[in-house]
C-alpha positions in Angstrom: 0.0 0.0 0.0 0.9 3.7 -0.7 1.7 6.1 1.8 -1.9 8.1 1.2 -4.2 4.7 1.5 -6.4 4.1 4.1 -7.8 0.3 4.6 -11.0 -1.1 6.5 -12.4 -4.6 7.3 -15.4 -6.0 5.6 -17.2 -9.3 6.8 -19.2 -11.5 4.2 -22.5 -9.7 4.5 -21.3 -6.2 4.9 -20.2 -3.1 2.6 -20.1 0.2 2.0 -23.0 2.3 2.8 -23.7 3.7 -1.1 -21.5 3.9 -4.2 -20.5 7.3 -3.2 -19.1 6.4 0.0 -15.5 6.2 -1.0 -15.6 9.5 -3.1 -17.3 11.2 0.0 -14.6 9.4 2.7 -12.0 11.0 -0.2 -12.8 14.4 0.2 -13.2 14.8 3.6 -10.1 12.8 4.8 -8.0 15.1 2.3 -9.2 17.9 4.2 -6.6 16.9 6.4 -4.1 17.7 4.0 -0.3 16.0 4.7 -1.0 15.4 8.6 -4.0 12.4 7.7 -5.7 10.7 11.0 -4.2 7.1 11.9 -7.8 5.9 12.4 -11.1 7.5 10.5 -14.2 6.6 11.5 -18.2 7.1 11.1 -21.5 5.6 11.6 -22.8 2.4 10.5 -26.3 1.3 9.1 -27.4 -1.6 11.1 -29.1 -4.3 8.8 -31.7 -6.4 10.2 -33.3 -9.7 8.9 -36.8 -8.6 8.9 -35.6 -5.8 6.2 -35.4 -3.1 8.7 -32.1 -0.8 8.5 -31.3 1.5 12.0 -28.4 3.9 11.2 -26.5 3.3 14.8 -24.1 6.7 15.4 -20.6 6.2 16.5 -19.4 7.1 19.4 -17.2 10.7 19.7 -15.9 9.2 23.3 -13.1 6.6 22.8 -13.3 4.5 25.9 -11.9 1.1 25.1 -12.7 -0.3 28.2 -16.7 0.2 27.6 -16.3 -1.4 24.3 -16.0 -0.6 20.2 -16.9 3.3 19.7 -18.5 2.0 16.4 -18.5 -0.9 14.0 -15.1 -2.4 13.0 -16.8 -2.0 9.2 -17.0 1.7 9.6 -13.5 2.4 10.8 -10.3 3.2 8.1 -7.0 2.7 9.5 -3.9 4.3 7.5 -1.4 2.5 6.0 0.7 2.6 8.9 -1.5 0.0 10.2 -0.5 -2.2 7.3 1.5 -4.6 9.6 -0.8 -5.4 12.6 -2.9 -8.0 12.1 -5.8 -10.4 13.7 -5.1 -12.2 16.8 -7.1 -15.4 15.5 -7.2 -16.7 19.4 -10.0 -14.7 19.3 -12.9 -16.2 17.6 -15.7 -13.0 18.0 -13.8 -10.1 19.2 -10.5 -10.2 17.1 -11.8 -7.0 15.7 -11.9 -5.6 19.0 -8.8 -6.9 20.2 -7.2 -4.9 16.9 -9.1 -1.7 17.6 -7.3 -2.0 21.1 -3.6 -2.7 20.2 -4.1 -0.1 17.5 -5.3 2.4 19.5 -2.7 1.6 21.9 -0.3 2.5 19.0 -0.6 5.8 18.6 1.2 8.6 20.9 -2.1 11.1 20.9 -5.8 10.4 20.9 -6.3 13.2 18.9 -5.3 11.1 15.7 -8.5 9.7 15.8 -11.5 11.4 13.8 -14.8 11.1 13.7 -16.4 11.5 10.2 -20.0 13.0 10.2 -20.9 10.5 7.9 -23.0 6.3 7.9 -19.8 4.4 6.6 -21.1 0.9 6.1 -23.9 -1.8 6.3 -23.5 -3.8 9.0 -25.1 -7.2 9.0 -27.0 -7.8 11.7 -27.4 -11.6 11.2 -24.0 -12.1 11.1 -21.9 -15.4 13.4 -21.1 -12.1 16.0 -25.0 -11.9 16.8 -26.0 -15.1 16.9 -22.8 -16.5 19.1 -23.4 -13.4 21.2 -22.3 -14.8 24.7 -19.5 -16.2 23.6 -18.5 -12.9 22.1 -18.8 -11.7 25.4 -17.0 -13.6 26.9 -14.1 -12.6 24.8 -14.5 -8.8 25.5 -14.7 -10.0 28.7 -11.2 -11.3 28.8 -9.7 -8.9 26.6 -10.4 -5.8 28.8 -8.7 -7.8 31.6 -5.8 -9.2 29.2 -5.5 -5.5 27.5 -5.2 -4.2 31.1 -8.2 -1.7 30.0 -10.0 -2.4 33.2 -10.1 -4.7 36.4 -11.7 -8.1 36.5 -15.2 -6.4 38.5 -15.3 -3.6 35.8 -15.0 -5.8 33.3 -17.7 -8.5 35.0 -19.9 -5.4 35.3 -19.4 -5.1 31.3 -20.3 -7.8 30.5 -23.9 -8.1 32.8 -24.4 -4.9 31.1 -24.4 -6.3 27.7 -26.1 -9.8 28.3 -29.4 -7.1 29.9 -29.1 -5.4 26.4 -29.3 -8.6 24.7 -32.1 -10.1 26.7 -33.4 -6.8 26.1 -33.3 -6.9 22.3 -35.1 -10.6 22.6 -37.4 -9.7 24.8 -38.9 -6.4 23.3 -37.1 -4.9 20.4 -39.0 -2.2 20.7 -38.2 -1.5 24.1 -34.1 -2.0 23.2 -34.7 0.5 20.3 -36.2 3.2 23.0 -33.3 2.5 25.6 -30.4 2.6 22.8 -32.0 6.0 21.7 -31.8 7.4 25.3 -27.9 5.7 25.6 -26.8 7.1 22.2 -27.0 10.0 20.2 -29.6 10.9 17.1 -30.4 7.3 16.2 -32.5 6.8 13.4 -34.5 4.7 11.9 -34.7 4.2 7.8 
């Protein structure tokens, strides 16, 4: 890869948001001029089975320890990046475990940006959803193992997200109200 490229992760099932996406990503990462970001990132449209699409907003606060700030699928790493890869001991949360170590990389925070813009689709029936517990259980160990938070915090996570996911079983309607109070301008298409 050349020094200007950016890269992202697509799973089987996802892409891009539109055909336009990569021309819009273009011009506003060039506003940056000869200083790019490490890591880019925007919001993702969430894709659901019963044909229903939620546009889920990333998250402006980076804090590993609470989890991804957004989709893996709506993140652009620069080149630099090029060299880290996949720790494949992780089945469901090797995406996580790279957003950690490359976080981890850089000397300043602030060469992350947020782009005001939905990045990708994500597919919501995807092996991450349906193997939920197990995946975790993986976040669970890689806060501990990443030393982003104690073994209690951590615990605490993950009761927080198995609530969430009973949540989303039990009434999806209900999930959809609380993730609109818990995040910012969601939307559904």
């Amino acid at each position: 890869m050349t020094k200007c490229d950016y890269f992202c992760f697509l799973n089987s099932g996802d892409s891009l948001f539109e055909t336009k996406t990569l021309a819009e990503l273009n011009k506003k990462i060039s506003v940056f001029g000869e200083n790019p970001p490490a890591i880019v990132y925007g919001h993702a449209c969430e894709e659901f089975a019963q044909g229903k699409e939620i546009v889920k907003p990333a998250n402006s606060e980076i804090n590993l320890e609470k989890g991804m700030f957004c989709h893996h699928q709506s993140m652009l790493f620069h080149y630099r990046y090029a060299q880290l890869r996949y720790d494949l001991e992780y089945k469901l949360s090797a995406d996580y475990d790279y957003i950690i170590r490359a976080v981890k990389m850089l000397d300043d925070q602030s060469n992350i940006k947020m782009l005001d813009m939905v990045v990708s689709r994500f597919d919501m029936t995807g092996v991450s959803n349906s193997r939920r517990i197990s995946g975790i259980m993986e976040d669970f160990r890689l806060r501990v193992e990443n030393d982003l938070c104690s073994y209690l915090s951590s615990g605490l996570y993950a009761a927080r997200s198995i609530c969430l996911m009973g949540l989303k079983q039990f009434s999806y309607p209900l999930y959809l109200f609380m993730r609109s109070k818990t995040t910012f301008n969601n939307q559904v298409i």
